[in-house]
N, C-alpha and C positions, 0 to 999 in steps of 0.2 A: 504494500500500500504506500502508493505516494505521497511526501509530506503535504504537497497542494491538498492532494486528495483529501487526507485527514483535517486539514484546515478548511476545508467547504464543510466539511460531515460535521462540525463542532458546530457553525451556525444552524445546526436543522431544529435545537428546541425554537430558535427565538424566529426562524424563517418561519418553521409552522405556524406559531402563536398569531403571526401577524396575517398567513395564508386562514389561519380557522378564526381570527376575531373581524381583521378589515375586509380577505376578499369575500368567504362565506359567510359575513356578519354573524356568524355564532355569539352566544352568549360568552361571558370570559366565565361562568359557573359550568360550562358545557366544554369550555375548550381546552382551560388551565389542567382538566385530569388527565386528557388526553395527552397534553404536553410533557406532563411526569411520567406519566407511562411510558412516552417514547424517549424521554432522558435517561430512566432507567434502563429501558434495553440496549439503550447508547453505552451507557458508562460500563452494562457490564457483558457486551458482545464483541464492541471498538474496544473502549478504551481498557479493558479487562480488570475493573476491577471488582475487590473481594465485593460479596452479599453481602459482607458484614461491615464494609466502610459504606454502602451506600444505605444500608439500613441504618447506621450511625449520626449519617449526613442526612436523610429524610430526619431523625428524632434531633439530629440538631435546629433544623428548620421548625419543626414544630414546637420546639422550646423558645423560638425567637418571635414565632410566630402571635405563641402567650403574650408575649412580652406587648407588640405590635398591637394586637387586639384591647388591649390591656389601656393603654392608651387612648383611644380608637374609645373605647366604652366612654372614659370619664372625660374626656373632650365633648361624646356627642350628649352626654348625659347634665354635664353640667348647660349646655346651651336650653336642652328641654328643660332642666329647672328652671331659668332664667324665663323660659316662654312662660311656663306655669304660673311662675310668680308675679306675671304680670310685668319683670324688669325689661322686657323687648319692646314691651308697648309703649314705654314711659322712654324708654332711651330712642324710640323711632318718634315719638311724639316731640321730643326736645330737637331732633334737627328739623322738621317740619316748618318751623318759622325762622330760619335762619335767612334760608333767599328763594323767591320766587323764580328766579333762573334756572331751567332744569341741569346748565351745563354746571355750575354750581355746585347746585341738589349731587350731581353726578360723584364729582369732584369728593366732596364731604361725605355724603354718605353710602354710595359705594366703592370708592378707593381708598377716604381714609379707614371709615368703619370697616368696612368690608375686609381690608388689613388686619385690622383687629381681631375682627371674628379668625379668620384666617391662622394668625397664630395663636391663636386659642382652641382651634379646635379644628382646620382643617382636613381633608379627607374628603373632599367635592360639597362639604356643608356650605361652604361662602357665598356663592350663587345661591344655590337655596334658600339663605338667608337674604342674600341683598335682594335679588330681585321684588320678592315680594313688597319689600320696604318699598322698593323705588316704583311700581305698581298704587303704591295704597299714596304716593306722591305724584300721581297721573302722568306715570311713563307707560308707555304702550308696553303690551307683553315685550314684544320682540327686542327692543330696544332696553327692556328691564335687563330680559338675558344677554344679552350681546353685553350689555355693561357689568355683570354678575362677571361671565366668562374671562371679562378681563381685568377683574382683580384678582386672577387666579395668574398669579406672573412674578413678581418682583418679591412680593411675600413667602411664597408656597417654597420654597427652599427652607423657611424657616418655620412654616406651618406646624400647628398642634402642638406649641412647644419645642420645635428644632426637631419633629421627627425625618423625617428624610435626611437630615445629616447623624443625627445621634443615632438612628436606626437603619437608614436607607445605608449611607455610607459604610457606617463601621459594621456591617451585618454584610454587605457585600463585597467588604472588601476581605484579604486571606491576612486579618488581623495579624494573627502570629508568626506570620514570612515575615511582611514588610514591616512588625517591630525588632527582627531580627537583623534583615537588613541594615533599618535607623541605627539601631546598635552598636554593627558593626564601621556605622558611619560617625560615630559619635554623639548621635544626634538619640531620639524617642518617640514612641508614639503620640505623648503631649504633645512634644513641639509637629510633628506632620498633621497633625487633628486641626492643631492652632491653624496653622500654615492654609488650611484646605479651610474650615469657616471662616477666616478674614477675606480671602480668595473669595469667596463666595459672594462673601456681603459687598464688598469692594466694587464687584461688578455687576453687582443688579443694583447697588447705588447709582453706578452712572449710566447704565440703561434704563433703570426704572425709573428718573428722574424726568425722563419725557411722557411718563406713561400716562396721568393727567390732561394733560395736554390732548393727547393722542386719541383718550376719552372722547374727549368734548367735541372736538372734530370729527371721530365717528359719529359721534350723536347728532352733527348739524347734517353731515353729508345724508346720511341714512335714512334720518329720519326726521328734516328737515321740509320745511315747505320748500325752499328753494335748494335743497339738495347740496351747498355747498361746502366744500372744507373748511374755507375761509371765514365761516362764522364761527367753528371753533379756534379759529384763530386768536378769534376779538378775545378769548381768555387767557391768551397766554401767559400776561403778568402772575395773574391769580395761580395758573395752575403752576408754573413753573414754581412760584413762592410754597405753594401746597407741596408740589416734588420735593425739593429743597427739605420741607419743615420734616417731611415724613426722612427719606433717605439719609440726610447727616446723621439724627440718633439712631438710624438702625446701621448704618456700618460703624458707627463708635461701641453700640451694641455688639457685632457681630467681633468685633478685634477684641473687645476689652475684658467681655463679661460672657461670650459662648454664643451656643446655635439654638438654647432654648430662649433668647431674652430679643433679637433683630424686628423681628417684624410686631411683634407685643409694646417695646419700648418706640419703635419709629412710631406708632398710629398712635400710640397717644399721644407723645408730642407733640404730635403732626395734627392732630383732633387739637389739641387745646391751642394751639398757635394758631391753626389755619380759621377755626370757627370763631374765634376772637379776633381776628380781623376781618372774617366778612362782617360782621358783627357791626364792626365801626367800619364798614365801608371801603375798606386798603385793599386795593387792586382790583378793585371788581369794574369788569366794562362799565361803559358809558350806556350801552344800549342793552337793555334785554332780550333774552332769546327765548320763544316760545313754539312748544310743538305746534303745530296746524289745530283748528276745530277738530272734535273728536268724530265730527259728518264727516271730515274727508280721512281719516285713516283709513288706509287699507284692509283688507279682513286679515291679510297675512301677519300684519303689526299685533293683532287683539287674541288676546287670552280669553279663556270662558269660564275665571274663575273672578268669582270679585274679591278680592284682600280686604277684611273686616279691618278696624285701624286697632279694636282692642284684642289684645289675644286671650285675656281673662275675663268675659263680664261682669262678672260678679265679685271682683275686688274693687275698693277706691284706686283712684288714681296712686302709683307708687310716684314719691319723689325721686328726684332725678340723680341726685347724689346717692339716694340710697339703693338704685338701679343699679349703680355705677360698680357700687361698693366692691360684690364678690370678684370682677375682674382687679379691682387693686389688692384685693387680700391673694389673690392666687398671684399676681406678682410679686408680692414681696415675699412672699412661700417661696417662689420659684427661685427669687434672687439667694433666698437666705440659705436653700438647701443648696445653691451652687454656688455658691463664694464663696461662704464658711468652711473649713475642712471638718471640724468639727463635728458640724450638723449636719455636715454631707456622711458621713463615717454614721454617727447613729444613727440614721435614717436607712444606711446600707444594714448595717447588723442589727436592725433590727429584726429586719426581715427580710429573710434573703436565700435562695436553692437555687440549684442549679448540677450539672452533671460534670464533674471534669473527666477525659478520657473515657469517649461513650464507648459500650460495646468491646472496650480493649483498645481502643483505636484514641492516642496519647493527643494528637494534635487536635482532636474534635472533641470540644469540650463548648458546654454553654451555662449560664447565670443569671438568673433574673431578682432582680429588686425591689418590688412593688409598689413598697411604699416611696422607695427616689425617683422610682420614675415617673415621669408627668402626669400618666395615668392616677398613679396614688394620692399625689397630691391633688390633684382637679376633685378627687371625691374627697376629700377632705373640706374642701371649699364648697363643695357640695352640699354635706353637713353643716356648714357653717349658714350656707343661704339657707335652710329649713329653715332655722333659727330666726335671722333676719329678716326677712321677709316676711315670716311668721305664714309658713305656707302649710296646707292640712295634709293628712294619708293622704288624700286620696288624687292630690295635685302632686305628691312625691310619686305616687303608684303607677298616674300618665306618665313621666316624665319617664321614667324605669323603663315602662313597656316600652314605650316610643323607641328608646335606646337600645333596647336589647332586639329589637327587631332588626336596626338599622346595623349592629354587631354580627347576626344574625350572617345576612346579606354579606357584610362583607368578610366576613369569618372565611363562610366555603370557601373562597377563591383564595384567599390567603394560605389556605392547609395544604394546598397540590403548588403553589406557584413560588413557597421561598422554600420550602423542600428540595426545588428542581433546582433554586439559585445556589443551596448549598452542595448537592454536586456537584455542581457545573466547578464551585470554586474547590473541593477538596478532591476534584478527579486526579488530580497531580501522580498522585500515590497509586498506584497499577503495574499490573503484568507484566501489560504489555509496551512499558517503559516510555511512556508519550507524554508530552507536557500538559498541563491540564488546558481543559477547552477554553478557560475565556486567552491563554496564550495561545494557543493554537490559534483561535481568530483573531489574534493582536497580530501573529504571524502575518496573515491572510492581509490584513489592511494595511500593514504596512508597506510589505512588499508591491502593496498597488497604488497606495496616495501616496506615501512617503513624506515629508517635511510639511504640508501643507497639510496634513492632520490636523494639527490645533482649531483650525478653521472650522472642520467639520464636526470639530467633538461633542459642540452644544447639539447640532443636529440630531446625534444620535442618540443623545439623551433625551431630546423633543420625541423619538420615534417610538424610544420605549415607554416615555410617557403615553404616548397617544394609543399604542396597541394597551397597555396595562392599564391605562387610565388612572393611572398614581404616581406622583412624584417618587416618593419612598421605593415603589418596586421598579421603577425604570432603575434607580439605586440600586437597589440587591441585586438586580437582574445585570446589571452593567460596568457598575465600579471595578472590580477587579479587569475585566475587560479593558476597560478606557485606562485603567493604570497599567496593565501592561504591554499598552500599545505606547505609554509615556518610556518607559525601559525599553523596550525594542527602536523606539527611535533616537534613544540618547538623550530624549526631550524632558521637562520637565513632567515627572507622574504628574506633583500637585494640581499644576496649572490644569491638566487637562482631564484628571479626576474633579477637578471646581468645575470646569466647562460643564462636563457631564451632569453633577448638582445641576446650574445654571438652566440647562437647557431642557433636562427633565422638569425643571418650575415652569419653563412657556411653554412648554408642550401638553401642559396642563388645559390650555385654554382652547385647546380642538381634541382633547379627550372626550370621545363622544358620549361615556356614562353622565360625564359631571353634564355634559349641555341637556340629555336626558331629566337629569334631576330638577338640574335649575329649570327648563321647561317646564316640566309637570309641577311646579309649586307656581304656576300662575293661565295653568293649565294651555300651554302651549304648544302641544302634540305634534307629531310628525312633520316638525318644519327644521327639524334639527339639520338639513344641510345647508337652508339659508341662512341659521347664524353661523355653520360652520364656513360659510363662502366670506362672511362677515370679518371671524375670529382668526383665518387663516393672515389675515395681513397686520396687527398685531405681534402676532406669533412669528412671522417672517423677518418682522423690525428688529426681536427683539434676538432670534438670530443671530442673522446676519451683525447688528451690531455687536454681540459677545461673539463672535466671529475674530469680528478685527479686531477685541480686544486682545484678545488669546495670541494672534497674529503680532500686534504691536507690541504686547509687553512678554512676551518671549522671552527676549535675553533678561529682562528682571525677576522673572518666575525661575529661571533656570540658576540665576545667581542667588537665590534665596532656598532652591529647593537641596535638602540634605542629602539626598540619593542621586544626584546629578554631578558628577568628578570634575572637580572645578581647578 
């Protein structure tokens, strides 16, 4: 068998995944088993290894998988308390009088909130959430989703608490090589971890910083009377001040304090800067922009669902601080369990299992934390809003179900699809003496693009978003791949494992489950290629520009990366 040979066979899990989810639109609950199925015959017919490392490698993935779900719960569980408690009604009520401008409206509360929700709890919830807000604001369905989809970009690398780097990343990547490597280089896993979040944040800083902007101009062109770009133009000051106010704290976030605090610290700084000065007036056009009479929308613009404005009837109005409240108590949770050594240590032993050496097999080993990870703490703040809010059983009892349903859903597809990602990375170890698959197809790419890699790395991180529909698993599914396509070029991993982060976040926003979601919360059915015709030129900006970044700052990534012989 020839080395080509074996270098095309290694891409067949993630060829199929994309041949059974985009060309047969299968379900990814339909297609992800089949995928494991045929990784497993892979890893042990090709690449010949033991039953017992790939049984190893499926339980290591399922342990990771806890961990992932685990999160996933108390992200979407605290948002349902929050609905319950009536704190969504009262925090959508409070931007409502800020400006009658829908580009504005857009601006504030689907980019900067939208953010917010996003690191708090992301997983395709943000669109779900924002549209309907920007709906019960008299945005047309379409245009609700279209602007939901694109707050799924610049945050989502730091979503739900920094899961797609704290989990995406270090779950997909062959942890224990490349801190043997750093080791041997002098250097460590902290510092490569450091290296790859500041990368991260750095660069959706200065992409994201147009993304406002870029809003507002879809919304005139689209969905405009007179169709033109140019009247989101007229917002530029504003939005770029909004860019600005949001992306400085999230990359001082993303370098100083980690991958759980970027996008949670940028929106609210970015909320309390931005909505204080339209407040008073500071940068906001001269002329108002207003969609068309609601006689001339199109039927293709309108949802068939009406957005009530309260989402509890039956409680008083909650105030607005104390709406606010549980998202600053889980930030300072968050800050306090990751700064402190301390409290980071007791919150580890307190409770804590995991498997070292599964099955016999020394290098496969997994851990989980429940109470440090985001997951544990978000239910902690959980408990704390029953209290505050002063909410009953049976408004805790919705909020549960709701959650567990939505865990539920995306459980199956997680049990068959990072199982698959953990062979793929621990194939190394075999018979029949072959490098493991995501090298094998580092092989393949590089011998075909060669130096101009950097360029395309976001891309293929957009691609695996788009087939998995998750920032985090285009992660698991890619990271070791796009890192040892950094080693076979000589280039820097970092850089080009940050690209990958990077580009699985905009690949987010033609991830056709999340357009499904956000659709059906303002009941906007089967038009899902029109926003996707919409959300592909977003997606393409945001490319193409972390493209040229990759491309430009090259020799600075390579001069800073520890695995790069300088």
């Amino acid at each position: 068998m020839g080395s080509m040979w074996i270098q095309a066979v290694a891409f067949t899990p993630l060829v199929l995944a994309g041949i059974l989810l985009l060309g047969l639109n299968w379900p990814a609950k339909r297609a992800m088993p089949l995928v494991l199925a045929v990784t497993v015959a892979l890893a042990l017919i090709v690449w010949q290894m033991s039953a017992i490392r790939v049984g190893a490698s499926i339980i290591q993935g399922l342990l990771l998988t806890l961990s992932i779900l685990w999160i996933i719960f108390g992200a979407i569980l605290l948002l349902n308390t929050l609905k319950h408690s009536g704190a969504i009604a009262a925090i959508r009520g409070g931007f409502s009088t800020i400006s009658p401008d829908p580009r504005i409206q857009a601006i504030i509360v689907a980019w900067l909130f939208g953010c917010f929700i996003e690191g708090a709890s992301g997983f395709g919830t943000t669109a779900a959430v924002a549209a309907p807000l920007l709906v019960a604001l008299g945005f047309p369905g379409m245009a609700a989703v279209v602007m939901g989809m694109m707050i799924q970009s610049t945050p989502v690398s730091f979503g739900a608490v920094g899961t797609p780097i704290v989990v995406g990343v270090t779950g997909g990547l062959d942890k224990a090589a490349v801190t043997e490597q750093l080791i041997a280089q002098g250097s460590s896993w902290e510092q490569f971890y450091h290296l790859i979040t500041s990368g991260v944040a750095l660069t959706h800083a200065v992409v994201g910083l147009f993304m406002p902007l870029l809003m507002s101009m879809m919304l005139t062109r689209f969905f405009g009377e007179n169709k033109r770009w140019r009247e989101g133009l007229e917002v530029a000051p504003f939005a770029l001040f909004a860019g600005a106010s949001f992306v400085i704290p999230y990359a001082l976030a993303g370098i100083f304090l980690g991958p759980e605090f970027p996008s949670l610290i940028g929106s609210l700084v970015g909320l309390a800067v931005t909505v204080l000065a339209a407040r008073k007036g500071l940068f906001l056009p001269k002329r108002q922009w207003r969609f068309p009479p609601l006689s001339q929308w199109p039927e293709v613009w309108k949802g068939n669902i009406e957005i009530r404005y309260d989402d509890v009837a039956d409680k008083a109005p909650m105030k607005l601080w104390l709406a606010w409240l549980p998202y600053l108590v889980l930030a300072v949770l968050l800050v306090v369990t990751r700064v402190f050594p301390e409290v980071k240590a007791w919150f580890v032993a307190t409770l804590s299992f995991g498997w070292n050496g599964i099955l016999g097999e020394e290098d496969v080993s997994s851990a989980i934390s429940p109470l440090y990870l985001p997951g544990g703490v978000m239910l902690i703040v959980v408990a704390i809003t029953f209290f505050l809010h002063r909410m009953t059983a049976t408004q805790m009892k919705d909020a549960v179900t709701e959650s567990s349903k939505t865990l539920l859903g995306a459980g199956f597809v997680l049990v068959f699809t990072v199982p698959m990602v953990r062979i793929l990375i621990n194939s190394g170890v075999n018979a029949a003496e072959l490098t493991s698959m995501p090298v094998a197809m580092a092989d393949l790419v590089t011998s075909t693009v060669g130096s101009v890699y950097p360029f395309f790395a976001s891309s293929v991180g957009a691609l695996g978003a788009f087939i998995a529909g998750s920032n985090t698993i285009s992660n698991l599914m890619l990271s070791q791949f796009q890192f040892s396509v950094g080693q076979l070029l000589g280039s820097s991993s970092v850089l080009i494992v940050v690209m990958q982060a990077v580009g699985a976040a905009a690949g987010n926003m033609i991830a056709i489950h999340n357009v499904v979601a956000a659709s059906a919360t303002v009941g906007l059915l089967d038009r899902e290629g029109q926003v996707l015709r919409k959300t592909i030129l977003p997606t393409l900006y945001y490319l193409v520009a972390s493209g040229l970044i990759a491309i430009l700052f090259l020799g600075v990534a390579e001069a800073f990366d520890p695995l790069v012989s300088h």
